[in-house]
N, C-alpha and C positions, 0 to 999 in steps of 0.2 A: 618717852617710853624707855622704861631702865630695860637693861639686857648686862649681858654676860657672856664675853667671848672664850672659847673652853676649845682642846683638841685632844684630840684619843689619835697617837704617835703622828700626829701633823696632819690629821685630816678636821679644818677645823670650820667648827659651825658657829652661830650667835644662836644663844637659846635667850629666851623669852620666857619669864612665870607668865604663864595661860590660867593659874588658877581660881584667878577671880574674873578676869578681862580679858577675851580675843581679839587681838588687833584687826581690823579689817582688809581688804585686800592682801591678800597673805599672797599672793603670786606676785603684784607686784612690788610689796612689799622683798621680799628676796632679793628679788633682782637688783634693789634700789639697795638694801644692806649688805648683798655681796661685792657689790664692786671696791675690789680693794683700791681705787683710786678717788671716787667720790662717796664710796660707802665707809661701814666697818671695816670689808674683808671678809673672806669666807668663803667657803664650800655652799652655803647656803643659810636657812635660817632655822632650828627646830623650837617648837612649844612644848612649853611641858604645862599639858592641860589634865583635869580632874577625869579619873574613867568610873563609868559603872557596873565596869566587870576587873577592872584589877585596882590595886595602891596608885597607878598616875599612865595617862595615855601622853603619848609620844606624834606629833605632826611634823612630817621631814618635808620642807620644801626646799630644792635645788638652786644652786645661783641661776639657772635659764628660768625662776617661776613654775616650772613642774613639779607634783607631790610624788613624793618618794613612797613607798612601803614602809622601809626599813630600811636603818641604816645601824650597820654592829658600832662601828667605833662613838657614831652619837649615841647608841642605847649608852653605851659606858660612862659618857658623860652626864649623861640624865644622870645613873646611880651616883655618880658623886656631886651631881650637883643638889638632889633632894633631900640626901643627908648631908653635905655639908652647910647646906642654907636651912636646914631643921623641918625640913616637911615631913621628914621621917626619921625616926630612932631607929628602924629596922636593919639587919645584917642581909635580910630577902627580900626583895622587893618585886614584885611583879609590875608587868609595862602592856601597856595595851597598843598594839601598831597595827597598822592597814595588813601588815605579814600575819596576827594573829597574837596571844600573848607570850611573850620572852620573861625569865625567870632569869636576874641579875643577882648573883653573888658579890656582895660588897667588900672589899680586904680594906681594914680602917686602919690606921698606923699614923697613933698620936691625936687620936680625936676628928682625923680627915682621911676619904679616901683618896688611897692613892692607886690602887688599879680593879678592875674587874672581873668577875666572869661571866659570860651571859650562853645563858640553854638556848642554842640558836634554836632549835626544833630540829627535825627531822628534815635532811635536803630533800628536795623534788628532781625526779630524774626523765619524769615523764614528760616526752616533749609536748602532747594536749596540754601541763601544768602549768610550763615553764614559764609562758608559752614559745614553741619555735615551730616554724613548718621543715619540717622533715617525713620521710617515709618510712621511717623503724618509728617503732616505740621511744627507745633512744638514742640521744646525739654522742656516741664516743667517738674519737679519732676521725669526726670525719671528713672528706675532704671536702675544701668552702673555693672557687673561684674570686680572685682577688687582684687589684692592680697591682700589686707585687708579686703575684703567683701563688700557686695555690697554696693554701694552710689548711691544718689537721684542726678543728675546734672541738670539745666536747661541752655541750649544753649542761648549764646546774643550774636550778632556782633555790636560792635562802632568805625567800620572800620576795624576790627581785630578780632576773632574767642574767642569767651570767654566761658569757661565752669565753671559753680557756682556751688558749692555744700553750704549749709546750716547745719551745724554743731551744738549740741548743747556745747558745750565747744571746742576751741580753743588748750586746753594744749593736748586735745588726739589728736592730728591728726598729722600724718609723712608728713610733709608739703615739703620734700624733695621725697621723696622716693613714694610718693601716686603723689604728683605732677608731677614730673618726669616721672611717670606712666602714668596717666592722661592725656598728656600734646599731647604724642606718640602714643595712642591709636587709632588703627583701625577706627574710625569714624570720627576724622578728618583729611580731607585731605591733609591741610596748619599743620599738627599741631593747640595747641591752648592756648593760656593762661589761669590757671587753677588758680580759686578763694576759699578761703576757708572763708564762714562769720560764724558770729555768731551772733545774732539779739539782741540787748540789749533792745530796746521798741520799736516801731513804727514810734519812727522819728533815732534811732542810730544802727550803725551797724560796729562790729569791724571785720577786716578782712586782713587774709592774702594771699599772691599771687605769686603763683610760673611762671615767664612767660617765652615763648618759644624765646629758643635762649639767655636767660641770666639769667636762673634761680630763685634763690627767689631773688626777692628784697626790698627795703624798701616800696616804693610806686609804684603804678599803675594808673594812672587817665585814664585808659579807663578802666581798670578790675573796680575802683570803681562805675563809671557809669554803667557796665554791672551788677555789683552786686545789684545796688537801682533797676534797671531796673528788676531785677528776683526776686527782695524780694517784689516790686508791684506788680508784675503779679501774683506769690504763693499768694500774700491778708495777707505779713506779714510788708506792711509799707506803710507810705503814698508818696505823692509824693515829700514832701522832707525832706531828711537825711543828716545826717551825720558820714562820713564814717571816722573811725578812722585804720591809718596803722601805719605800726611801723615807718615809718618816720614823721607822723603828722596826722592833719585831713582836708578830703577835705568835701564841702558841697556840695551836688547835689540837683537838683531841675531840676525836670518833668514840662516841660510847659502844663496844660491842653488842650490851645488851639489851639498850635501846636505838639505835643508830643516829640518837641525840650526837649532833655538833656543839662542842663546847667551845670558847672563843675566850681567851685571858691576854689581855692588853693594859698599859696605865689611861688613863684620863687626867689632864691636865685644865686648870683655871689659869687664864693668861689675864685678863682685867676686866673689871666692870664700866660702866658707861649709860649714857644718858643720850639715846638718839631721836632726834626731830626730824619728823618725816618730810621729806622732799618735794611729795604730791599730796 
């Protein structure tokens, strides 16, 4: 089975063309191609299969074998990997995900792209959406009981369940172990991806991100969307940032007029490969 290993700022998946043939077992398939010691390597595994409501549908499975929604930093890599491998001539391309459809902006430079932007949609703030059990409408600053003491979270969905906390320094926090915690906790139902910022001025914001089903990773481009989107709502940034991970930085921008999320990162091809399945 040919594949393609790609990362958008170090968060990095193996995509698979779906467009003629779905591999079977795809859960555990993942599991089997994520291990960076007996697999590929990876965050996980995504498809890029034919849709019949947009140009190409998108399937994110996680290194633990759980399907993902959506995932910002693979959407990015889809866009360059369609038009770099000729699926498409297009500069727009639409994407079909379990989140709904996303609308990628291609930046081509020299006949290949090299970064993105993608219409996240509109955040969800409602915690019936998110989903989280809480007793308001929504989760801002509120206080969560925790083996390290209490923390402040506020609840964001961007097609996937995200819990922010706001931190004043980055070096104190058990970003494994409070994550991990976090992540499992009684209130959400899906589980959730758990963000850890730390606000550097009103347009920057450094953060890191433990998320469910493959633990910490480099980068997150919906956790980073959900983090701008809780650090507006708290009244500690404007509507656009940039978010620094430990694999890079993405820049987000809040549309006033529709309260479209827009997400612009690179996408990188790291090599292609030919893998035989295990089981």
């Amino acid at each position: 089975m040919k594949f393609t290993k790609m990362h958008g700022i170090s968060n990095d998946y193996i995509y698979i063309n779906c467009m003629e043939v779905t591999p079977e077992r795809l859960s555990e398939l993942s599991i089997e191609m994520s291990d960076r010691h007996t697999g590929v390597g990876g965050d996980g595994i995504i498809l890029i299969c034919p849709s019949e409501v947009a140009d190409f549908k998108m399937r994110i499975f996680n290194a633990d074998g759980s399907e993902a929604k959506m995932c910002g930093n693979g959407s990015r890599c889809v866009g360059k990997y369609v038009y770099d491998y000729g699926l498409t001539d297009k500069n727009v391309v639409t994407l079909e995900t379990l989140a709904g459809i996303k609308t990628l902006h291609l930046h081509v430079n020299k006949g290949k792209v090299d970064s993105v932007t993608v219409d996240m949609g509109e955040p969800v703030t409602s915690v019936r959406e998110i989903p989280v059990i809480y007793n308001n409408e929504m989760m801002v600053n509120a206080p969560v009981d925790t083996s390290c003491g209490v923390v402040e979270m506020t609840a964001v969905s961007m097609g996937n369940p995200h819990g922010v906390v706001f931190v004043d320094s980055l070096d104190n926090v058990d970003v494994h172990g409070l994550g991990r915690e976090l992540e499992i906790h009684p209130m959400w139902p899906d589980r959730a991806n758990i963000e850890f910022a730390q606000i550097n001025s009103p347009s920057e914001i450094t953060m890191r991100v433990w998320e469910r089903g493959s633990g910490e990773t480099m980068a997150c481009g919906t956790g980073a969307c959900a983090t701008a989107v809780a650090a507006a709502l708290t009244g500690r940034t404007g509507d656009r940032v940039t978010v620094h991970l430990l694999g890079g930085d993405l820049e987000i921008y809040r549309n006033p007029d529709d309260s479209h999320i827009y997400m612009t990162g690179g996408a990188t091809t790291v090599f292609e490969g030919v893998y035989e399945r295990q089981s």
